[in-house]
MITI-717014 format. One record per residue (C-alpha): residue number from 1; x, y, z. Coordinates in nm, 4 decimals. Example, Ala and Ser with C-alpha at 12.3 -4.5 7.8 and 13.67 -1.06 7.14 Angstrom:
<dopas>
DOPA|n|c1|c2|c3
DOPA|1|1.2300|-0.4500|0.7800
DOPA|2|1.3670|-0.1060|0.7140
</dopas>
This chain:
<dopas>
DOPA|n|c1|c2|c3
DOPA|1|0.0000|0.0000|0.0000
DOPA|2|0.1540|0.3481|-0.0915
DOPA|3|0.2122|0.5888|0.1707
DOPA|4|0.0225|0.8360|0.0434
DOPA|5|-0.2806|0.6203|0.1269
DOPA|6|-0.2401|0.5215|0.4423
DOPA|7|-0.2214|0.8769|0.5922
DOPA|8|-0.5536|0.9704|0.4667
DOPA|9|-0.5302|1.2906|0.6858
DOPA|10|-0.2908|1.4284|0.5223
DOPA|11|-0.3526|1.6927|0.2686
DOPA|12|-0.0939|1.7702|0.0723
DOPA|13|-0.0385|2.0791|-0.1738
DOPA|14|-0.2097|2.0234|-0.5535
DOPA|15|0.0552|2.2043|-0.7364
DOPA|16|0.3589|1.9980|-0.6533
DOPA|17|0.1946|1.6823|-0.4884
DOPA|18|0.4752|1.6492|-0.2453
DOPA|19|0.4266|1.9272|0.1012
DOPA|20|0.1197|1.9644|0.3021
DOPA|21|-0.0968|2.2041|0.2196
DOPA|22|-0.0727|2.5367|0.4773
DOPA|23|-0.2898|2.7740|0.2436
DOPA|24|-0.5972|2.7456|0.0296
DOPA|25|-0.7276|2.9211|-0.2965
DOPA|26|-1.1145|2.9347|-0.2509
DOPA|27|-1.1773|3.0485|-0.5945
DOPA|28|-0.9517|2.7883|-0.7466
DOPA|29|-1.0264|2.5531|-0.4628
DOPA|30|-0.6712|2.4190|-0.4851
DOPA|31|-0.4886|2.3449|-0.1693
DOPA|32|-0.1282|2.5177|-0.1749
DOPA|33|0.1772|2.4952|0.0189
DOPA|34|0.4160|2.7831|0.1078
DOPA|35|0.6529|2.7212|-0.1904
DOPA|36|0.4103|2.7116|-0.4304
DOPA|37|0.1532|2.9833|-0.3336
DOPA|38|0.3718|3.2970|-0.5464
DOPA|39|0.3320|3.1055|-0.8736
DOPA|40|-0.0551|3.0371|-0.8038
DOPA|41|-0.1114|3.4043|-0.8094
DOPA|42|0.0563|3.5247|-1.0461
DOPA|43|-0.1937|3.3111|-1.2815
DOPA|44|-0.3556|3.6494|-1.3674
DOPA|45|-0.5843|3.4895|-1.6122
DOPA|46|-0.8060|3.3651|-1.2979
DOPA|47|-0.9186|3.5517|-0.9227
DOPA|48|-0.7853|3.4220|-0.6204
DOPA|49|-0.8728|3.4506|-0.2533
DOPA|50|-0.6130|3.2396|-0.0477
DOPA|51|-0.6563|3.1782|0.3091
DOPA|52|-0.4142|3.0869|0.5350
DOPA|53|-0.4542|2.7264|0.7453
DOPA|54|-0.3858|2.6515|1.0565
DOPA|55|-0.4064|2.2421|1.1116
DOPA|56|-0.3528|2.3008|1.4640
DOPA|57|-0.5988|2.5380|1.5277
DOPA|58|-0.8471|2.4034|1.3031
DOPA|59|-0.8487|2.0690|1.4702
DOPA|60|-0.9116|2.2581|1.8160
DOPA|61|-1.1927|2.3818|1.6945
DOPA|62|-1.3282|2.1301|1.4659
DOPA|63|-1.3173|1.8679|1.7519
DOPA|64|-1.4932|2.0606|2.0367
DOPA|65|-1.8536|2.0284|2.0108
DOPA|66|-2.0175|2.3630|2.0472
DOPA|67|-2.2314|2.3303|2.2819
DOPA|68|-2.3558|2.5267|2.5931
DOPA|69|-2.2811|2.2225|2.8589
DOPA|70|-1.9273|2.1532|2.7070
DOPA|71|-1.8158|2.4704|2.6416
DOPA|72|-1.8922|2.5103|3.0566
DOPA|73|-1.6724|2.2413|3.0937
DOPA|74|-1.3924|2.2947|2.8182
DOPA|75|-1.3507|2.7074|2.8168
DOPA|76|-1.0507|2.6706|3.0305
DOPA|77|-0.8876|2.3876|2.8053
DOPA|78|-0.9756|2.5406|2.4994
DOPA|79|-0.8722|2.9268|2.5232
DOPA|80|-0.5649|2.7715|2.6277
DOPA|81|-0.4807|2.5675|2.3571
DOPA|82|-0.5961|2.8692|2.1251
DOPA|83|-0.3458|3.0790|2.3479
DOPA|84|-0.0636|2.7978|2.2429
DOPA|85|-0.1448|2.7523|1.9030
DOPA|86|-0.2123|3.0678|1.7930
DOPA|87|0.1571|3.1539|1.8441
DOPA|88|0.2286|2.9207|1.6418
DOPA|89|-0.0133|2.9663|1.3382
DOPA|90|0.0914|3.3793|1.3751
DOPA|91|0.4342|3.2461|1.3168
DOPA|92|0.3587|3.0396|1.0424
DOPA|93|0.1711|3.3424|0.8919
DOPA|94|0.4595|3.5634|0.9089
DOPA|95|0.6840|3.2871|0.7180
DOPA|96|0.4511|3.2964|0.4379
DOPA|97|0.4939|3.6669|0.4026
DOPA|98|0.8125|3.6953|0.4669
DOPA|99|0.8583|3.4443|0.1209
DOPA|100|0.5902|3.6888|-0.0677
DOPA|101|0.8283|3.9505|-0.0112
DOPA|102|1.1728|3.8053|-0.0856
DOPA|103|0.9381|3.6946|-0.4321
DOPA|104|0.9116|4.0257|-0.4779
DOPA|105|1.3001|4.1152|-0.6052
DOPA|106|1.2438|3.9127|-0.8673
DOPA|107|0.9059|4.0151|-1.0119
DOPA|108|0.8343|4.2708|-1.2737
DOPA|109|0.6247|4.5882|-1.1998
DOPA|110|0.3103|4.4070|-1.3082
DOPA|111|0.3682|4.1232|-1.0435
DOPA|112|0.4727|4.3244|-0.8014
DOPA|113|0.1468|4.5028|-0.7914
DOPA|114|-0.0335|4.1310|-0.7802
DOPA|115|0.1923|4.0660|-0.5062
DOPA|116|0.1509|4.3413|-0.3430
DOPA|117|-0.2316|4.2833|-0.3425
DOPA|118|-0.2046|3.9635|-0.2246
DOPA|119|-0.0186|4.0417|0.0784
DOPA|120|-0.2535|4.3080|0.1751
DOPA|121|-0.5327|4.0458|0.1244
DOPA|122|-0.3604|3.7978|0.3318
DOPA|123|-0.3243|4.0711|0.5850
DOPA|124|-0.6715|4.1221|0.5743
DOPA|125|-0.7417|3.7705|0.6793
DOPA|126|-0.4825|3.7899|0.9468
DOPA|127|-0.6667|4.0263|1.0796
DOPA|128|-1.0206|3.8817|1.0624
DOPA|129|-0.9333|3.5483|1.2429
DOPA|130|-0.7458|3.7180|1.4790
DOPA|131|-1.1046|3.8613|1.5787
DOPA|132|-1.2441|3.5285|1.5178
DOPA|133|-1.0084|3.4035|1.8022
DOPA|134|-1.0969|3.6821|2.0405
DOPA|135|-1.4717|3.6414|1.9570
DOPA|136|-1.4450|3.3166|2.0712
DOPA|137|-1.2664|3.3278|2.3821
DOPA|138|-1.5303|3.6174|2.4650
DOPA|139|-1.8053|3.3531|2.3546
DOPA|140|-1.6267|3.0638|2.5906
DOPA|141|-1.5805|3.2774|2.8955
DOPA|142|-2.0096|3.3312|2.8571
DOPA|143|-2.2475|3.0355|3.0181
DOPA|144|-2.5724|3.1348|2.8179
DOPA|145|-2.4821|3.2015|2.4787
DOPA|146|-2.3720|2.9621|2.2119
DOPA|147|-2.1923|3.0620|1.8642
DOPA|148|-2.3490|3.0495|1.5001
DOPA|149|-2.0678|3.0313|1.2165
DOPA|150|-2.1152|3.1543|0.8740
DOPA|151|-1.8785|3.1817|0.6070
DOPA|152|-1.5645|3.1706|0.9372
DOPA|153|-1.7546|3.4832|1.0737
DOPA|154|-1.8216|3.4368|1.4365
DOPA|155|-2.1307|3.6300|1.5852
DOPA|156|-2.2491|3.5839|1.9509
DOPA|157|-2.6338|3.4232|1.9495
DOPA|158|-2.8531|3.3482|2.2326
DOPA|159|-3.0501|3.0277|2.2939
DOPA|160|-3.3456|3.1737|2.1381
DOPA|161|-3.1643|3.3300|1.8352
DOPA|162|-3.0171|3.6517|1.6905
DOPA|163|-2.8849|3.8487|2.0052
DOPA|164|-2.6784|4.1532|1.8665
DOPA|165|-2.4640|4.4036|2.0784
DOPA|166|-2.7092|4.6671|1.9879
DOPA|167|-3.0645|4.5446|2.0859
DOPA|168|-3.2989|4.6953|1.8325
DOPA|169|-3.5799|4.9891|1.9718
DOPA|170|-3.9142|4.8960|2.0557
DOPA|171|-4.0328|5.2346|1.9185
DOPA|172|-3.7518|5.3865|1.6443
DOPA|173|-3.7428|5.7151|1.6368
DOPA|174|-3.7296|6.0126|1.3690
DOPA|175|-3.4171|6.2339|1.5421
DOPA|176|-3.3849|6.4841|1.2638
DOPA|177|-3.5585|6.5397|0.9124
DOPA|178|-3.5209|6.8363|0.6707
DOPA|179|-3.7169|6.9199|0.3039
DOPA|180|-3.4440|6.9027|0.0423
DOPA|181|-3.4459|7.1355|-0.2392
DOPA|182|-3.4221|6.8273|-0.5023
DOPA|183|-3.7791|6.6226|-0.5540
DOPA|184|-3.8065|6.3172|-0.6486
DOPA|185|-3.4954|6.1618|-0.3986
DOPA|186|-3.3252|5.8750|-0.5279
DOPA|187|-3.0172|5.7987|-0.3621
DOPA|188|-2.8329|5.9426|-0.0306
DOPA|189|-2.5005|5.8192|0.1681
DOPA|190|-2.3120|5.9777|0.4551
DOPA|191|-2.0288|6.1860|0.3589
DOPA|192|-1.9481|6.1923|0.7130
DOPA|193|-2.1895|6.1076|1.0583
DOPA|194|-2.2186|6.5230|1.0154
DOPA|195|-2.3166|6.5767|0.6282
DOPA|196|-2.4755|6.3025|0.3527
DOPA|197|-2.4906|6.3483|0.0107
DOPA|198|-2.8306|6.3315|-0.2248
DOPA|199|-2.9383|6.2607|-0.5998
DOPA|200|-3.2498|6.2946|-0.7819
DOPA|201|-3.3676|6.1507|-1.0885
DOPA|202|-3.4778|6.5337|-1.1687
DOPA|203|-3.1760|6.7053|-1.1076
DOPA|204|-2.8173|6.6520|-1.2712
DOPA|205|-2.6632|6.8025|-0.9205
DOPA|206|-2.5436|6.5940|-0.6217
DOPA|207|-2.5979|6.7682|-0.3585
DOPA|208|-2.4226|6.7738|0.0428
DOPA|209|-2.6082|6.8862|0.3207
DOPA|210|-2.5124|6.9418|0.7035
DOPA|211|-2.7758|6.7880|0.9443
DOPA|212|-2.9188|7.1305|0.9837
DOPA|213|-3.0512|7.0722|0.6365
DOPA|214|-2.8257|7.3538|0.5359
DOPA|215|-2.6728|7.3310|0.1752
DOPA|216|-2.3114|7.2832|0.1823
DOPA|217|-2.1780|7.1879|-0.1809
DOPA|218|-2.3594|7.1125|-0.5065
DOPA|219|-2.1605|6.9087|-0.7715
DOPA|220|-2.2892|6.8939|-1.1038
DOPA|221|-2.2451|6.5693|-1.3062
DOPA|222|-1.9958|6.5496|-1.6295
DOPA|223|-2.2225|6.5137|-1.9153
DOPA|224|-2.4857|6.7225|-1.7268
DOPA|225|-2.6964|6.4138|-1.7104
DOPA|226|-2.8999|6.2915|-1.3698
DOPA|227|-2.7099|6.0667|-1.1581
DOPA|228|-2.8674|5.7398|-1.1263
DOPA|229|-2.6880|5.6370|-0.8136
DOPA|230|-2.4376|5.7771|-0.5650
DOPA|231|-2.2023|5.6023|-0.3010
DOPA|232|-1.9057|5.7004|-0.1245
DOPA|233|-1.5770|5.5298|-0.2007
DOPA|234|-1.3983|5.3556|0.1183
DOPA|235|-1.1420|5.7133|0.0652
DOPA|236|-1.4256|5.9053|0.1244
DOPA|237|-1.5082|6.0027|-0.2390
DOPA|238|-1.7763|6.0249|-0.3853
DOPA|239|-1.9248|5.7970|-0.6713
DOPA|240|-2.1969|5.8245|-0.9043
DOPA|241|-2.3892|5.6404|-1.1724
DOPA|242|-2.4267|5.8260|-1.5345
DOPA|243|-2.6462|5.6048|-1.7184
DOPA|244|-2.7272|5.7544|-2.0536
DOPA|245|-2.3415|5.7725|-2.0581
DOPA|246|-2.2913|5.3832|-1.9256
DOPA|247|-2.0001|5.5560|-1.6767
DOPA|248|-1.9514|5.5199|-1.3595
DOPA|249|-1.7508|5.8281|-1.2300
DOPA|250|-1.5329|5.9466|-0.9234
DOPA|251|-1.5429|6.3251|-0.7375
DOPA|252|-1.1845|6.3919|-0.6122
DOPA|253|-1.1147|6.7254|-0.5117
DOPA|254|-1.4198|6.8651|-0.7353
DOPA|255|-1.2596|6.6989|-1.0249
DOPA|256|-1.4657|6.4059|-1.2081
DOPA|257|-1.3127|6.0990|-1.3055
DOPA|258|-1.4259|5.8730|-1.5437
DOPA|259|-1.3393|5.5199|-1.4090
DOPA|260|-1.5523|5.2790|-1.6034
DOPA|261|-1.6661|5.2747|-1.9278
DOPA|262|-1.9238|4.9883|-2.0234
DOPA|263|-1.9788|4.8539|-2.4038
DOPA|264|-2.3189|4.6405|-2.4189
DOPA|265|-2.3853|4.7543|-2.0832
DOPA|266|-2.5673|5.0036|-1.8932
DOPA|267|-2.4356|5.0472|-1.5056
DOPA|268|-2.7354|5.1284|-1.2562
DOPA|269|-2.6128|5.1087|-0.9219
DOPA|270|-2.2995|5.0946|-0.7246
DOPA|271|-2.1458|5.0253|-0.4182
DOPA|272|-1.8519|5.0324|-0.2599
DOPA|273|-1.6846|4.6884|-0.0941
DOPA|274|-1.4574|4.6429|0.2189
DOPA|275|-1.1895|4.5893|-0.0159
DOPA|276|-1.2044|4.9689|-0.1123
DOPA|277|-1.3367|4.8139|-0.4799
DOPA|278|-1.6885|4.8733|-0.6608
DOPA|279|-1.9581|4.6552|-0.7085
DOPA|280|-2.1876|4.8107|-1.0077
DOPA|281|-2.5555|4.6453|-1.0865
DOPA|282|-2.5964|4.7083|-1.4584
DOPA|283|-2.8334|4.6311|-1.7489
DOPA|284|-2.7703|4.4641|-2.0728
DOPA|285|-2.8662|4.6856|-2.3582
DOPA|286|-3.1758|4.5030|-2.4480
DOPA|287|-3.2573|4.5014|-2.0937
DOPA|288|-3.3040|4.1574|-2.0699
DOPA|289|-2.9820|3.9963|-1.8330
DOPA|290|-2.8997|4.1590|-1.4945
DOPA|291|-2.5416|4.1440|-1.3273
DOPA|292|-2.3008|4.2613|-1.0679
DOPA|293|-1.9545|4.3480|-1.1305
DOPA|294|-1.6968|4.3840|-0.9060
DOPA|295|-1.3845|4.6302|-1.0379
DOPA|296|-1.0513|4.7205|-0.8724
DOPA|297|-1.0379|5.0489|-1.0721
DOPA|298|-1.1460|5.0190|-1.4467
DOPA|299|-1.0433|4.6182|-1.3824
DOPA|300|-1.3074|4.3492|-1.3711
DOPA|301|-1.2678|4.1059|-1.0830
DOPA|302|-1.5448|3.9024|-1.0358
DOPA|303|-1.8861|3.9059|-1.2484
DOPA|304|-2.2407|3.7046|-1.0499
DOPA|305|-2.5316|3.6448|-1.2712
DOPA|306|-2.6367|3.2898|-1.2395
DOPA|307|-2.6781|3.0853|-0.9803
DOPA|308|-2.5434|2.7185|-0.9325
DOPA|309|-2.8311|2.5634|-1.1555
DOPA|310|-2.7632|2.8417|-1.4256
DOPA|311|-3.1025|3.0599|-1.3534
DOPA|312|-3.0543|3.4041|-1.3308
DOPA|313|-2.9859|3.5406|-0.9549
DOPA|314|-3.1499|3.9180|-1.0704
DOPA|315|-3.4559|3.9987|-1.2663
DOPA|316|-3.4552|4.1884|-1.6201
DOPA|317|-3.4505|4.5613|-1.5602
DOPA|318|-3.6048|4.7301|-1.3276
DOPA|319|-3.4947|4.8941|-0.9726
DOPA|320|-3.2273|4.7758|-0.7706
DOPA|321|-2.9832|4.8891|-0.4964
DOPA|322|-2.6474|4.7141|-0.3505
DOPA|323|-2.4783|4.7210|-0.0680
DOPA|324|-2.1688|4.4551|0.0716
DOPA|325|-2.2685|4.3456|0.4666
DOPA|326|-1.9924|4.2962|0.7276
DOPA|327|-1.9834|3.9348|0.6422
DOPA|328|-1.8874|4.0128|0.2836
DOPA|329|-2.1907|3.8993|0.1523
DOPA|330|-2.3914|4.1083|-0.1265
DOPA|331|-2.6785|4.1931|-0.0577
DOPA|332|-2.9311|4.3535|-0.3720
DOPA|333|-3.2718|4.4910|-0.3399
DOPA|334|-3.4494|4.3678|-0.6423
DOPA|335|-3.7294|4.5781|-0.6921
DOPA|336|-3.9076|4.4246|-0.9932
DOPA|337|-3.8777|4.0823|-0.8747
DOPA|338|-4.0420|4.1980|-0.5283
DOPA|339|-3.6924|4.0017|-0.2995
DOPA|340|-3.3615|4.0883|-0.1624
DOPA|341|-3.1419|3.8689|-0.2975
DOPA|342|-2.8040|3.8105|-0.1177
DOPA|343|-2.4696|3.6217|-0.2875
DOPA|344|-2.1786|3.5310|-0.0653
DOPA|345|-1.8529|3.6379|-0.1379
DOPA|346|-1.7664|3.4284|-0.4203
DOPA|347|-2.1173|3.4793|-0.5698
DOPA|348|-2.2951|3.1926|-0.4707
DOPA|349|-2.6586|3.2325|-0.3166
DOPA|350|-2.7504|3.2240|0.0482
DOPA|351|-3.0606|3.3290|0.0744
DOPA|352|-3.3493|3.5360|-0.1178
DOPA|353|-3.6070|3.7609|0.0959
DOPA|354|-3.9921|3.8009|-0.0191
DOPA|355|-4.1043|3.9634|0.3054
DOPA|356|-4.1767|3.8494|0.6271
DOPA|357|-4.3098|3.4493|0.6556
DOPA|358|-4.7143|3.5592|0.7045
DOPA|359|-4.8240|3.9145|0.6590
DOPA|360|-5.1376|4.1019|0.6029
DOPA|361|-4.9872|4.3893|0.4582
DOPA|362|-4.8979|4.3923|0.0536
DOPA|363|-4.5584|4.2438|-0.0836
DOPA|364|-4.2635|4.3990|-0.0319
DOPA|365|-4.1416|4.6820|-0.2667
DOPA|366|-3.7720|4.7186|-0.1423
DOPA|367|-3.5923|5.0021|-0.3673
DOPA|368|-3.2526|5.1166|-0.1168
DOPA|369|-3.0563|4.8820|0.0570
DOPA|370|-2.8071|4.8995|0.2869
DOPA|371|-2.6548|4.7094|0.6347
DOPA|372|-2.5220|4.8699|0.9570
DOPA|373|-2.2151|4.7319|1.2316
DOPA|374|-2.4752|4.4321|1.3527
DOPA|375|-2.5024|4.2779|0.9749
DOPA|376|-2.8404|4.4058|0.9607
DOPA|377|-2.9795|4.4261|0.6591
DOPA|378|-3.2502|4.6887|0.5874
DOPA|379|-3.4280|4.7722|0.2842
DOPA|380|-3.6748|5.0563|0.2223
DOPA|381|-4.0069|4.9324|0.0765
DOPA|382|-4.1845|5.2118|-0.1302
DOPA|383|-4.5425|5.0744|-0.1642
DOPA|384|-4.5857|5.0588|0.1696
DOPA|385|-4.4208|5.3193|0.3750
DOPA|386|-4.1691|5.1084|0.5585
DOPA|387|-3.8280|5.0159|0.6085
DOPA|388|-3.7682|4.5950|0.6480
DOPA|389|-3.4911|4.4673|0.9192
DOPA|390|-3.3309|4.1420|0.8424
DOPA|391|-3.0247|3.9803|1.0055
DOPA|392|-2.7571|3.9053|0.8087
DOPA|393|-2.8769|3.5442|0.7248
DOPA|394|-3.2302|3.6973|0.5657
DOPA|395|-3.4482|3.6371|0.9007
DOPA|396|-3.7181|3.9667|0.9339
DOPA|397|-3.6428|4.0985|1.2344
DOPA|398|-3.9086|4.3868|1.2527
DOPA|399|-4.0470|4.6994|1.0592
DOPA|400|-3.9577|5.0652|1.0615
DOPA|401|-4.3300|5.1892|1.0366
DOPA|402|-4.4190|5.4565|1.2776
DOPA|403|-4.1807|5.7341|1.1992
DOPA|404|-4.4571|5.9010|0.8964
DOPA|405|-4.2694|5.7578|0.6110
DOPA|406|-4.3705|5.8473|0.2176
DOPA|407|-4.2303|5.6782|0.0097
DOPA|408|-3.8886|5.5887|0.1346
DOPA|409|-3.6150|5.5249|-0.0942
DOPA|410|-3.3145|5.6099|-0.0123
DOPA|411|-3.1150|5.4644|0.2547
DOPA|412|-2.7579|5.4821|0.3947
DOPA|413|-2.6369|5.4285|0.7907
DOPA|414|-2.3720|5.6511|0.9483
DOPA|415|-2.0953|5.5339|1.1561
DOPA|416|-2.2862|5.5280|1.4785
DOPA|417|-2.5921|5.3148|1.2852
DOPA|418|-2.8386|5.6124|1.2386
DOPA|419|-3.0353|5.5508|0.9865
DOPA|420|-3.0970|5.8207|0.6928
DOPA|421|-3.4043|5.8003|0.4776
DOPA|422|-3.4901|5.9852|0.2020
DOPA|423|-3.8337|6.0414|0.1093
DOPA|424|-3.9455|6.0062|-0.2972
DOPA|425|-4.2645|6.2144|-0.2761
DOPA|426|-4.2037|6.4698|0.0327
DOPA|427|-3.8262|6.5440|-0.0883
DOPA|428|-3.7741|6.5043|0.2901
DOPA|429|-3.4250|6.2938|0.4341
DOPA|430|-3.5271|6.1758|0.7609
DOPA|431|-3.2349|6.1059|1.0473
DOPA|432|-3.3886|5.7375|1.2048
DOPA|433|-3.2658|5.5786|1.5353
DOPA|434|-3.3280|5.2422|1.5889
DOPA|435|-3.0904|5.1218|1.7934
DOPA|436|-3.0635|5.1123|2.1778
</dopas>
């Protein structure tokens, strides 16, 4: 019997068949040891994500049955053995990077900048399952809580379900609300948790307000056409949507910068993702195939339209609104299809929202979309004067109804999860609280 079979535990790396594996390409799904990982990414003709493995670690946790009576029992072992290990898998982490950058003497500019890119990526991850391990310990050193894992995120959940660190209002609350000089609102995101931005589909201006309701800036698009959408970049510019034009465009010091150009293609909405890159809904030109695109700059990186079985994910046309939650999912409000429809990272579905499970109230409409710190997901349904509350794996958590909506549309959070509305029909944004 060959070695290689009897130590069936053993995964080794799929590029030279000889070392275990220590990292893993989720796109590619191939399994990659330290040697071998530089030459994976510089494949430029395909996207990677690698993630780093730690055996050690991952057999901790893959062998300890989460449950409320053993984690009683176990916290003690357990956060120790994290305490050990993690040493160990931080060290192994540095090793890896330390080989990216002795690759990177010997790489032209154009690999450099993939390198470069992948290091900051694996960084990323460094940094997210470092929080993962301090979630935890905070979960184990806690006798009435268990842990839900999605995707390797880590939230804290009680015994009867969703228990965020911010317990929703009973009664939210309007805190603010001014009458904008544009009508027919669109579109409006926070510029800071002191001044949001605003579009209409009547008006080819973008427009900044204080919370006063006092105009601060108007910017006026490049063709002189209405902005479709607006966002702010993770730099704190802003972004808009020029659809006659099939642009999407960048303010930077009151210069506009055309950064994508489509052909066939008409962008609609946009976004901008954790990664500091844009996620655009658009249109074919006969309207009849929805998509969202994912671009580092004027470069495509990722393109979701179907989903595993080959169906569409997105109605034809229509009304819809992105946003990227704290889990890296994507979350779109698809208006003409009457659902939120939400795609992990790598595109594939998790879940698709029609409304709440029994209702006496019509359909929901949702047009805006966006999430707050908790992985909330809300979405502002027109028709019926009312925002929706999800968690971040689709569950309705409650309504925004009392605070005199018409027509909400427009939605964005601040930095402190205040919730902004803006009103289609009253030209009103309203400042929301619905947190405790």
């Amino acid at each position: 019997m060959e070695p290689r079979s009897i130590a069936q535990d053993v995964v080794r790396c799929d590029v030279c068949d000889t070392s275990v594996r220590s990292l893993h390409c989720d796109f590619c799904q191939t399994n990659l040891c330290k040697a071998c990982v530089g030459d994976h990414m510089l494949d430029l003709s395909k996207k990677h994500q690698v993630n780093i493995l730690c055996p050690k670690f991952q057999e901790i946790v893959n062998n300890t049955t989460v449950q409320k009576d053993d984690l009683k029992n176990n916290s003690q072992k357990l956060t120790s053995a994290i305490d050990k290990h993690g040493e160990v898998w931080h060290r192994e982490i540095d090793t890896i990077i330390q080989k990216l950058k002795s690759d990177l003497d010997e790489m032209d500019a154009k690999h450099l900048a993939v390198l470069n890119k992948q290091e900051d990526e694996i960084t990323c991850t460094i940094s997210e399952i470092t929080q993962n391990i301090a979630d935890l310990k905070k979960l184990l050193d806690s006798n009435d809580h268990s842990t839900t894992e999605e995707h390797g995120y880590t939230m804290e959940t009680s015994e009867a379900g969703s228990s965020p660190l911010k317990p929703l209002l009973d009664e939210p609350r309007v805190m603010t609300q001014y009458g904008g000089s544009m009508n027919w609102l669109c579109s409006v995101t926070c510029d800071s948790d002191e001044e949001i931005w605003t579009c209409s589909y009547s008006n080819k201006m973008m427009s900044l307000y204080n919370l006063q309701g006092e105009l601060v800036k108007s910017v006026q698009t490049k063709s002189g056409n209405a902005p479709y959408d607006i966002a702010m970049t993770r730099r704190g510019d802003l972004v808009y949507i020029d659809y006659i034009h099939r642009t999407v465009n960048i303010v930077k010091n009151a210069q506009i910068q055309t950064v994508i150009r489509l052909r066939g293609w008409k962008p609609r909405n946009v976004c901008s993702n954790s990664s500091g890159d844009l996620l655009v809904v658009m249109y074919s030109d006969d309207e009849t195939q929805t998509k969202v695109v994912c671009y580092s700059g004027s470069t495509e990186k990722q393109s979701i339209q179907y989903d595993n079985k080959g169906q569409p994910l997105y109605s034809s046309c229509g009304y819809k609104y992105i946003s990227e939650n704290r889990n890296l999912d994507i979350c779109v409000s698809d208006c003409r299809a009457l659902a939120v429809v939400v795609v992990n990272q790598a595109g594939k579905l998790r879940f698709t929202y029609i409304g709440p499970p029994s209702t006496t109230k019509r359909s929901c409409s949702p047009h805006s979309i966006t999430t707050d710190s908790q992985g909330r997901i809300l979405t502002a349904d027109l028709h019926n004067d009312r925002i929706h509350i999800l968690d971040q794996d689709g569950q309705f958590l409650r309504y925004i109804d009392n605070c005199d909506l018409h027509g909400p549309w427009g939605l964005c959070v601040d930095t402190r999860d205040n919730l902004f509305v803006a009103e289609h029909y009253t030209y009103k944004v309203k400042k929301i609280q619905y947190l405790m």
